[in-house]
N, CA, C and O atoms as CSV, one atom per row, in Angstrom:
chain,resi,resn,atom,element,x,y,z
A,1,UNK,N,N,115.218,109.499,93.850
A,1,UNK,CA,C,113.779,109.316,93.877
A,1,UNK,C,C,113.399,108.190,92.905
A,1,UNK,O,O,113.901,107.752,91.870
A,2,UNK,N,N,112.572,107.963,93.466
A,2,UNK,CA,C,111.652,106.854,92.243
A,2,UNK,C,C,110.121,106.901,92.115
A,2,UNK,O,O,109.236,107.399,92.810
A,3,UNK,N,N,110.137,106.127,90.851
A,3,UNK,CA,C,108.194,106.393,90.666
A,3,UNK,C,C,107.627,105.326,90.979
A,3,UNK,O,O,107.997,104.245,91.437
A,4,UNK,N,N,106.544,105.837,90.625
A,4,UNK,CA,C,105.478,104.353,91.045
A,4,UNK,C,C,105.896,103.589,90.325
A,4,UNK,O,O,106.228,102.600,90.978
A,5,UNK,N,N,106.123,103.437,89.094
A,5,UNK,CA,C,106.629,102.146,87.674
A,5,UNK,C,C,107.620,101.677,89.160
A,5,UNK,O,O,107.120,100.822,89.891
A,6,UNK,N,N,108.867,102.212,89.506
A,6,UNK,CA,C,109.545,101.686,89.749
A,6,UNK,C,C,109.439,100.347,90.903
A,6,UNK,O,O,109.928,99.222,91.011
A,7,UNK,N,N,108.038,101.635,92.029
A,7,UNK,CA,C,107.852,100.219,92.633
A,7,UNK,C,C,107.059,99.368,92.216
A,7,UNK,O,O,107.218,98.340,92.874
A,8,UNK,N,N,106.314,99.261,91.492
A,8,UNK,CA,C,105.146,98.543,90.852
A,8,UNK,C,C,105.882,97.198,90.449
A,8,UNK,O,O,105.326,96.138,90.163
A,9,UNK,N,N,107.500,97.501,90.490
A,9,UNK,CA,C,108.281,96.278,89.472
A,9,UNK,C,C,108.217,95.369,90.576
A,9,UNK,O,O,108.022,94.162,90.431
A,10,UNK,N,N,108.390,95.968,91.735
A,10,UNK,CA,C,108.616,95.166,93.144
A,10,UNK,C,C,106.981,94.426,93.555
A,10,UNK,O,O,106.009,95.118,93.859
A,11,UNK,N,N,106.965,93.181,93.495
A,11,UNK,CA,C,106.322,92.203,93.784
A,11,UNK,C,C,106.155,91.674,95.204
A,11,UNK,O,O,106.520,90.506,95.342
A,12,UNK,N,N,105.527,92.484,96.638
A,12,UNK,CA,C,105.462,92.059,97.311
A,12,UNK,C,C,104.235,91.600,97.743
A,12,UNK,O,O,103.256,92.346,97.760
A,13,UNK,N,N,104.183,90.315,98.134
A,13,UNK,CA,C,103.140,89.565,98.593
A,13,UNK,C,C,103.462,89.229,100.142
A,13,UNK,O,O,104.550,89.306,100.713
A,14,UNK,N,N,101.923,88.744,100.777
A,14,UNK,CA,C,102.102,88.064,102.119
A,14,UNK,C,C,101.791,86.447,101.905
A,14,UNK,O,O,101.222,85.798,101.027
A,15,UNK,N,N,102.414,86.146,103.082
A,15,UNK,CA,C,102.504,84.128,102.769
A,15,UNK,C,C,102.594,83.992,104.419
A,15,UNK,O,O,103.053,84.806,105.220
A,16,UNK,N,N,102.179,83.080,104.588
A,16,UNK,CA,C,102.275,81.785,105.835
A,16,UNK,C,C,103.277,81.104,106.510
A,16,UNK,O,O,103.142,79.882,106.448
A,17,UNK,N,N,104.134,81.455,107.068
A,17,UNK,CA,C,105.176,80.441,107.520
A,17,UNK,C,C,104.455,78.920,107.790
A,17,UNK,O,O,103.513,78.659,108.538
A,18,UNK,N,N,105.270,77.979,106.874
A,18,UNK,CA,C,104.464,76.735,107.268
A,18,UNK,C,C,105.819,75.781,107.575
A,18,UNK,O,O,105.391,74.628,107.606
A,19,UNK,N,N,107.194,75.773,107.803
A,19,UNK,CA,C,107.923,75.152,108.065
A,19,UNK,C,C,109.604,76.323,108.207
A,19,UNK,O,O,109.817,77.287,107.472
A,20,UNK,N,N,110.551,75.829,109.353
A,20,UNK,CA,C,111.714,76.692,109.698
A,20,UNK,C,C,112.341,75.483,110.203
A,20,UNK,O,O,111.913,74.541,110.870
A,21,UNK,N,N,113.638,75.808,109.628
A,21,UNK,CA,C,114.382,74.953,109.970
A,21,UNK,C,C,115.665,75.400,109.978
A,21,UNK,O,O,115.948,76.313,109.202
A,22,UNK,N,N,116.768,74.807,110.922
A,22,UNK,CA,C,117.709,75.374,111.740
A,22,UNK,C,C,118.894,75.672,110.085
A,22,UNK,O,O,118.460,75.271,109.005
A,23,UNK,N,N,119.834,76.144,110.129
A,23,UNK,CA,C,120.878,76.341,108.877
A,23,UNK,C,C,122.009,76.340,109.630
A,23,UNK,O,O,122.404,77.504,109.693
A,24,UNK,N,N,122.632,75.704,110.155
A,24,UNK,CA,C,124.155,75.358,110.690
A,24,UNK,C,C,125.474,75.978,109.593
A,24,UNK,O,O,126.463,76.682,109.793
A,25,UNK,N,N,124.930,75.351,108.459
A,25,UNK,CA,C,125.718,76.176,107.710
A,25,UNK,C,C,126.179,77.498,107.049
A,25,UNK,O,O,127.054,77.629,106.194
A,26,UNK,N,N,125.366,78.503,107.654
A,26,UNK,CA,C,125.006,79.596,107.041
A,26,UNK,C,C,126.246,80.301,108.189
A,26,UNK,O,O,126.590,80.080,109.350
A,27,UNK,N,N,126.598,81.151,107.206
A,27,UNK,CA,C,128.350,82.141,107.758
A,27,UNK,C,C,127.861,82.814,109.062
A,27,UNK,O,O,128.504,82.853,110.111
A,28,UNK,N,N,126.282,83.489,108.792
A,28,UNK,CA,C,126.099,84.143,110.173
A,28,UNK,C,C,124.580,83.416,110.751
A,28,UNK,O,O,123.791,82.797,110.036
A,29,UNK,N,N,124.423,83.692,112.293
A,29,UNK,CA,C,122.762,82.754,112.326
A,29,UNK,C,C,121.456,82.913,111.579
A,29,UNK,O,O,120.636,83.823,111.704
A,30,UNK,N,N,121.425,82.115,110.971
A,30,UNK,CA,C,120.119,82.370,110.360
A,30,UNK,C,C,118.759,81.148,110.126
A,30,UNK,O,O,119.174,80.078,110.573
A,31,UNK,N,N,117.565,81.018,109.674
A,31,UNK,CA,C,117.119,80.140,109.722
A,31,UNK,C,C,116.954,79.987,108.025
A,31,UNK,O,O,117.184,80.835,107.163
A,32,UNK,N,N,116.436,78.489,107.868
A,32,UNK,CA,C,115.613,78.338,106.096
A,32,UNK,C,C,114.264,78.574,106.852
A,32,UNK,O,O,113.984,78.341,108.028
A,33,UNK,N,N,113.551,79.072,105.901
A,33,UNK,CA,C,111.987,79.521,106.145
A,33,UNK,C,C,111.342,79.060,104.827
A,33,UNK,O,O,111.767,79.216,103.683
A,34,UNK,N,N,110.343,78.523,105.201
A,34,UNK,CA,C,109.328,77.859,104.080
A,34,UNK,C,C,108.109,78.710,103.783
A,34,UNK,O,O,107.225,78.163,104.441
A,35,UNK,N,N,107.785,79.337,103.403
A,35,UNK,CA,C,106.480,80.037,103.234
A,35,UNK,C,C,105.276,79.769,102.295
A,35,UNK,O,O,105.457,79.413,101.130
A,36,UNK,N,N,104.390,79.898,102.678
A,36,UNK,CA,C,103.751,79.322,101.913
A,36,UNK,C,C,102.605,81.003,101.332
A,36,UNK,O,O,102.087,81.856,102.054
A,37,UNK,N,N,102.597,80.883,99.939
A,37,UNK,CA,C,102.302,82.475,99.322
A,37,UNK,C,C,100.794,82.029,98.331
A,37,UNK,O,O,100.252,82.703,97.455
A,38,UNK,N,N,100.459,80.831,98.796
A,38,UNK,CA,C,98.867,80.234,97.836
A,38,UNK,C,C,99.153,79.437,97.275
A,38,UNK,O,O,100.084,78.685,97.561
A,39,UNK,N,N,98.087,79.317,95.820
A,39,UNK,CA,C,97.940,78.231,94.648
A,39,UNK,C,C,98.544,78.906,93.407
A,39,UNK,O,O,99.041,78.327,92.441
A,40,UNK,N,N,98.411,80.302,93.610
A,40,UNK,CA,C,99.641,80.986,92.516
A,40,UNK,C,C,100.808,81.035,92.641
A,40,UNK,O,O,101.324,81.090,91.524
A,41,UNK,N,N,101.443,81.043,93.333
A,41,UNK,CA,C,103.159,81.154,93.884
A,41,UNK,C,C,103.531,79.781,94.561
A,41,UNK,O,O,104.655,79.279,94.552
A,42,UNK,N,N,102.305,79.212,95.198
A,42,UNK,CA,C,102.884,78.058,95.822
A,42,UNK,C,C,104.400,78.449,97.451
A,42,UNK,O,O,104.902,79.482,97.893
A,43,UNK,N,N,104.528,77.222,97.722
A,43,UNK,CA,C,105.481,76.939,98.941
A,43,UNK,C,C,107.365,78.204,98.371
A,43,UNK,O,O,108.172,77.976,97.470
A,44,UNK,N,N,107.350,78.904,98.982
A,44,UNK,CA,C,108.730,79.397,98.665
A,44,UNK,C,C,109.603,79.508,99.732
A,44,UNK,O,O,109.221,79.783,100.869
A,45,UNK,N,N,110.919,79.280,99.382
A,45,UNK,CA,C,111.719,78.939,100.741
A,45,UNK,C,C,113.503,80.386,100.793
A,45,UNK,O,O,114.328,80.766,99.963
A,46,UNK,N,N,113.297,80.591,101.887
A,46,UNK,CA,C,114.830,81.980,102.279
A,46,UNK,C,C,115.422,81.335,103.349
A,46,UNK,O,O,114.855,80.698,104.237
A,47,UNK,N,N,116.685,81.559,103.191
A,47,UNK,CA,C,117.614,81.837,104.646
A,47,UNK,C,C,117.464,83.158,104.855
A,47,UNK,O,O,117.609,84.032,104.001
A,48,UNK,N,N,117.119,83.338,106.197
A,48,UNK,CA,C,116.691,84.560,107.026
A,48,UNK,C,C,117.861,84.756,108.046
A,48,UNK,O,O,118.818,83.988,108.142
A,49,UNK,N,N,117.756,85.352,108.442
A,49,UNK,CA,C,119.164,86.143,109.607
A,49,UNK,C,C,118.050,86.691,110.642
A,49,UNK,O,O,117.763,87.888,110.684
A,50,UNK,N,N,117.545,85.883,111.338
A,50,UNK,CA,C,116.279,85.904,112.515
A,50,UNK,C,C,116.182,85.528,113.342
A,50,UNK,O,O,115.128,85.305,113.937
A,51,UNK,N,N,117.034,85.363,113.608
A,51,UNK,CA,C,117.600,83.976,115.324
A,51,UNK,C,C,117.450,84.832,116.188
A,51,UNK,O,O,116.846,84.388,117.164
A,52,UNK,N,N,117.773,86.012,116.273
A,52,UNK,CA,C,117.448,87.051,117.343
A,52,UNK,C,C,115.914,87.102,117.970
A,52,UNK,O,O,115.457,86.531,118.960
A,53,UNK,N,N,115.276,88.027,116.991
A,53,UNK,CA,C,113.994,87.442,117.675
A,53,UNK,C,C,112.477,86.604,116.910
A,53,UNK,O,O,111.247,86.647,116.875
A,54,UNK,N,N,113.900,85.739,116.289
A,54,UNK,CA,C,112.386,84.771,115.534
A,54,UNK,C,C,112.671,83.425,115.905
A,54,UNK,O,O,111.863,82.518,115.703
A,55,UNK,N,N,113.946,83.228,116.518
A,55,UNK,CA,C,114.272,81.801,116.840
A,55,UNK,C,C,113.906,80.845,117.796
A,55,UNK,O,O,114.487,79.784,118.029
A,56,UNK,N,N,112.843,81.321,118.364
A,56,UNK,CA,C,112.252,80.365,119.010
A,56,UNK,C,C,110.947,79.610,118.716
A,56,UNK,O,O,110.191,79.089,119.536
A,57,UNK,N,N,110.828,79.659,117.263
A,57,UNK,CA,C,109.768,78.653,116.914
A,57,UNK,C,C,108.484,79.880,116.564
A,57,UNK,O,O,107.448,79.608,115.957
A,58,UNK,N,N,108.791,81.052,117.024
A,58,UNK,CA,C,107.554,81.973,116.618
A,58,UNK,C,C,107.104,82.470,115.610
A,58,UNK,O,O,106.092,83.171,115.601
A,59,UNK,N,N,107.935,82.119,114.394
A,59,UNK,CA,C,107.420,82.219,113.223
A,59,UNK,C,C,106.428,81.611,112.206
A,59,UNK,O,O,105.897,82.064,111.191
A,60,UNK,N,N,106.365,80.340,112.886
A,60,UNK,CA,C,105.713,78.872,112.271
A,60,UNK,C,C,104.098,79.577,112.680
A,60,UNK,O,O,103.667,80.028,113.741
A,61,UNK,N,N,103.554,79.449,111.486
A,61,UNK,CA,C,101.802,80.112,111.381
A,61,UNK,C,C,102.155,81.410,111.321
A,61,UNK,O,O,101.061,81.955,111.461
A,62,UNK,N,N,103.071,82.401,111.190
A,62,UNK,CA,C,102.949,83.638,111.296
A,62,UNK,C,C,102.764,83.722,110.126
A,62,UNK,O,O,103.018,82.815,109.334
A,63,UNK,N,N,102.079,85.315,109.693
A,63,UNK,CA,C,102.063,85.627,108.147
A,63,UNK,C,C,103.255,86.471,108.233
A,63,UNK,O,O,103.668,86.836,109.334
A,64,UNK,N,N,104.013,86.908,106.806
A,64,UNK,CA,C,105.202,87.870,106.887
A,64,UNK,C,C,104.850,88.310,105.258
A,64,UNK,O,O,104.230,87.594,104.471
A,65,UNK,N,N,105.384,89.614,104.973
A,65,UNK,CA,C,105.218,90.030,103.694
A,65,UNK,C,C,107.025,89.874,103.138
A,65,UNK,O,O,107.991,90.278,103.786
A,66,UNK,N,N,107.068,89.208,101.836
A,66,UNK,CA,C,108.113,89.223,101.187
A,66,UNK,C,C,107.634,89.446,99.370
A,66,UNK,O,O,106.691,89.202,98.618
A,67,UNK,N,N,109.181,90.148,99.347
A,67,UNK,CA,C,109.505,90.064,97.932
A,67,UNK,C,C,109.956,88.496,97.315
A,67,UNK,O,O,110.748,87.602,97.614
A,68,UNK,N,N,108.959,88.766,96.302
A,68,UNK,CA,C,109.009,87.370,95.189
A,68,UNK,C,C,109.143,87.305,94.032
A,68,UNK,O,O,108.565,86.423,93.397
A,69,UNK,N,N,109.939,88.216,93.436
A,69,UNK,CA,C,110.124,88.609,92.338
A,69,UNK,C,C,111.875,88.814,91.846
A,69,UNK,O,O,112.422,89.119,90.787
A,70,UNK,N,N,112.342,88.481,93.175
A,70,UNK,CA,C,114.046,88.925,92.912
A,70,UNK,C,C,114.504,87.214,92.124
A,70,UNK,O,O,113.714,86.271,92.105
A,71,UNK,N,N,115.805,87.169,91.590
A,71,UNK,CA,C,116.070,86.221,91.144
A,71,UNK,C,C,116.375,85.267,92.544
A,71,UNK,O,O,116.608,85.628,93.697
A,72,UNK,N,N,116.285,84.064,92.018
A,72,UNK,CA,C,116.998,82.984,93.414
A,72,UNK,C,C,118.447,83.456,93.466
A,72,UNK,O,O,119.202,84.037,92.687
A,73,UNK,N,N,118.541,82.856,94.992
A,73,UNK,CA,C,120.100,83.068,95.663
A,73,UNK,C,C,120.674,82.388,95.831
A,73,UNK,O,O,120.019,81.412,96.199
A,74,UNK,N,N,122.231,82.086,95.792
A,74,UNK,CA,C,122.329,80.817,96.733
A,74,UNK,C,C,123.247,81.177,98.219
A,74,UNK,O,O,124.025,82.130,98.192
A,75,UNK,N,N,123.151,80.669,98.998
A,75,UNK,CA,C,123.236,81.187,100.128
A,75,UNK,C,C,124.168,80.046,100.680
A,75,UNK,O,O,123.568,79.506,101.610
A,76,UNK,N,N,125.105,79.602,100.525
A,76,UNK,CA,C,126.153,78.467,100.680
A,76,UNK,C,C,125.303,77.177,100.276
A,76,UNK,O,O,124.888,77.067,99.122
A,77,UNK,N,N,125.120,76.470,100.978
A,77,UNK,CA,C,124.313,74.926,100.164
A,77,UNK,C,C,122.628,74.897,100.241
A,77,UNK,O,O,121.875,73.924,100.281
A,78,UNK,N,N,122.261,76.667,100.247
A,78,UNK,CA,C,120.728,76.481,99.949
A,78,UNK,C,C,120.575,77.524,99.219
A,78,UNK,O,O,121.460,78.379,99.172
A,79,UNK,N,N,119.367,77.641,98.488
A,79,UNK,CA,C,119.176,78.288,97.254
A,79,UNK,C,C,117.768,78.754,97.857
A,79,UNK,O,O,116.900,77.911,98.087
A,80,UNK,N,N,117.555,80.157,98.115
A,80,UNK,CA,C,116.830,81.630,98.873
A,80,UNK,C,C,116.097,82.139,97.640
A,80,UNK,O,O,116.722,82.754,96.776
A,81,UNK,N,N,114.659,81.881,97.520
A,81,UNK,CA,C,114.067,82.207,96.570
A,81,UNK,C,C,113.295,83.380,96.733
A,81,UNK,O,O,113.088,83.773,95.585
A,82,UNK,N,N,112.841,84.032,97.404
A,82,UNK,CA,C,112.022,84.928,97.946
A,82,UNK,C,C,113.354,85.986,99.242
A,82,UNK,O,O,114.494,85.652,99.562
A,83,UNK,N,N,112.453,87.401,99.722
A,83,UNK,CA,C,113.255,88.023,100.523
A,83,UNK,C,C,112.360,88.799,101.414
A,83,UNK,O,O,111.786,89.865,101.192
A,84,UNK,N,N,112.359,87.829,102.775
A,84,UNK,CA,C,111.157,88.024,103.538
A,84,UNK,C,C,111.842,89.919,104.177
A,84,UNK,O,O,113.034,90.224,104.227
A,85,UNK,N,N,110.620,90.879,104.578
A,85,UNK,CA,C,110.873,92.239,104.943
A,85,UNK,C,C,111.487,92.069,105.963
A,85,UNK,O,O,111.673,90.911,106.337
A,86,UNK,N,N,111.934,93.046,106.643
A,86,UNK,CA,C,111.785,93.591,108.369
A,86,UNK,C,C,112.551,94.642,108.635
A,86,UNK,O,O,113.462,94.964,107.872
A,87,UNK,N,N,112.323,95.193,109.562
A,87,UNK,CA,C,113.120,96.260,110.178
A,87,UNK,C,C,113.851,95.882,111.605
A,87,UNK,O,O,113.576,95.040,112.460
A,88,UNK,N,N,115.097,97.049,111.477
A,88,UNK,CA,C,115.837,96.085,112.390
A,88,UNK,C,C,115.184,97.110,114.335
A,88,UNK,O,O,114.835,98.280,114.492
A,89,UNK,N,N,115.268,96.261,115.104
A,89,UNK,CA,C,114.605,96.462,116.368
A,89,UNK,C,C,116.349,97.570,117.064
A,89,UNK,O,O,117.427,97.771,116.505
A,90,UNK,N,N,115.879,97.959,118.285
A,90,UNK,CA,C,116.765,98.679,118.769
A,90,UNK,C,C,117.799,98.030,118.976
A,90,UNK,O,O,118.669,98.846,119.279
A,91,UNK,N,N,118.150,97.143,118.982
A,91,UNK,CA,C,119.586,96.588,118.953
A,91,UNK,C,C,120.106,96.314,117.766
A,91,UNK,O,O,121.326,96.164,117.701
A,92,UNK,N,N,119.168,96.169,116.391
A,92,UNK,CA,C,119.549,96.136,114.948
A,92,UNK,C,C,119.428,94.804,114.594
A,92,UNK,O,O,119.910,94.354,113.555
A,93,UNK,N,N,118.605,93.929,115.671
A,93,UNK,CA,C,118.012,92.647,115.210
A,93,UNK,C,C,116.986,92.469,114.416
A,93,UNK,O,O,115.983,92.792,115.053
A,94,UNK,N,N,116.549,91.928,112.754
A,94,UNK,CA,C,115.488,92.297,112.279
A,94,UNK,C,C,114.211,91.421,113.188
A,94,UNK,O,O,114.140,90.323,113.739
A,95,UNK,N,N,113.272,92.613,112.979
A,95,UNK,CA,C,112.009,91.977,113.252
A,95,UNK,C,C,110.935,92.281,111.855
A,95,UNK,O,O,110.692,93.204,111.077
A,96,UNK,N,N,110.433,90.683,112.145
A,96,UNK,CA,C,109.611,91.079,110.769
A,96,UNK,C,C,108.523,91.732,110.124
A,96,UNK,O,O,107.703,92.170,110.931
A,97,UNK,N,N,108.203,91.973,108.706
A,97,UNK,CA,C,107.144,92.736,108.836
A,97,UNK,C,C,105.828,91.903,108.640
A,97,UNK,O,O,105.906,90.934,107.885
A,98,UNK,N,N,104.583,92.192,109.266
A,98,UNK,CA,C,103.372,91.092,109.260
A,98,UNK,C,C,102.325,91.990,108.808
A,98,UNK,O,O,102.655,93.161,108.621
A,99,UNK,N,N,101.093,91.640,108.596
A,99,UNK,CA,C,100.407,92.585,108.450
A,99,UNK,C,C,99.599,92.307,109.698
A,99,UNK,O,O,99.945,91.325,110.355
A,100,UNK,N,N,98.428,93.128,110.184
A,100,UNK,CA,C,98.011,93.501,111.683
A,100,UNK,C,C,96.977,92.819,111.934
A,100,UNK,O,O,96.464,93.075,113.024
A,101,UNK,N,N,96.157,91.524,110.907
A,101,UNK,CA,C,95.311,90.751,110.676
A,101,UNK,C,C,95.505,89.689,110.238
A,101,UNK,O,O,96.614,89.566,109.718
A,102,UNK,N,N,94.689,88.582,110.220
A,102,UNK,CA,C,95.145,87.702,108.773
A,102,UNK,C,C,94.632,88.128,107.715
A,102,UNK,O,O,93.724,88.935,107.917
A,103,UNK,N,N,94.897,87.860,106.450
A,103,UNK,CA,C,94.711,88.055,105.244
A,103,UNK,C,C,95.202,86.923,104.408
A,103,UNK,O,O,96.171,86.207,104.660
A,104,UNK,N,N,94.287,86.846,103.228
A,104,UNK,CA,C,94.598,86.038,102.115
A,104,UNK,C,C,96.363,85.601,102.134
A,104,UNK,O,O,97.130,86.502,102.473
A,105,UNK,N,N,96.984,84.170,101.752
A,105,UNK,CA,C,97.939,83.967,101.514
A,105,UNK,C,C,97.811,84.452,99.792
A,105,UNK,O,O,96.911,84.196,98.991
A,106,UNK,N,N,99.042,85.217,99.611
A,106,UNK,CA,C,99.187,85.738,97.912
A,106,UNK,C,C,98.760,87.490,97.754
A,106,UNK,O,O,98.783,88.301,96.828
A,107,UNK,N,N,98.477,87.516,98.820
A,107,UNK,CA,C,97.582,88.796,98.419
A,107,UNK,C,C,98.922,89.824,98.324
A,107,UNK,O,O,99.821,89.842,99.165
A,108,UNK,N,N,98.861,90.662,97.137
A,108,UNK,CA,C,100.001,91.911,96.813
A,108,UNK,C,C,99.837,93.149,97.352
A,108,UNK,O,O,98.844,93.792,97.013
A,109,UNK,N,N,100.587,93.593,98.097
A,109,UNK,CA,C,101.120,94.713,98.286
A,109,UNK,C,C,100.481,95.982,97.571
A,109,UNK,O,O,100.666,96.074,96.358
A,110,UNK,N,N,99.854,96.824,98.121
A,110,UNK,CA,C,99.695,97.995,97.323
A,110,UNK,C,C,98.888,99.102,98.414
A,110,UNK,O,O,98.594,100.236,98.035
């Protein structure tokens, strides 16, 4: 179990997809994702494992909620600053999590 402190540590915000771009190099398919989280957090960028059902360009303008608070990654020759949500769909492809409106870019989780 855990308490509220515990999630409270977890920093999730929603942001903007404003740029995706293909990762050839990445061990399994995945994309770089650019997000954009406001004027407080600014542009933050992940390799995602989303080719299933995000790879056709449908992410670009979507909102998605990620954690922004984990340390950076590096992910073979890119460095994953943020860790966008999702759950995985019936075949165990993630789909992401959005919220059901637009809303503020930055806005936290609670």
């Amino acid at each position: 179990m855990v308490t509220i402190d515990d999630f409270l540590k977890l920093d999730i915000r929603v942001g903007t997809v404003v740029d995706v771009q293909p990762f050839p190099e990445a061990k399994k398919p995945a994309l770089k994702v650019f997000v954009d989280f406001g004027p407080e957090l600014g542009i933050r960028k992940t390799s995602a494992q989303v080719t299933q059902n995000h790879g056709d360009g449908s992410l670009l303008g979507k909102q998605v909620a990620a954690v922004v608070n984990f340390p950076p990654r590096q992910v073979g020759p890119f460095m994953s600053e943020i860790l966008i949500l999702g759950f995985p769909d019936s075949d165990n492809n993630v789909t992401l999590v959005h919220p059901a409106k637009p809303v503020p870019n930055g806005g936290r989780l609670y």
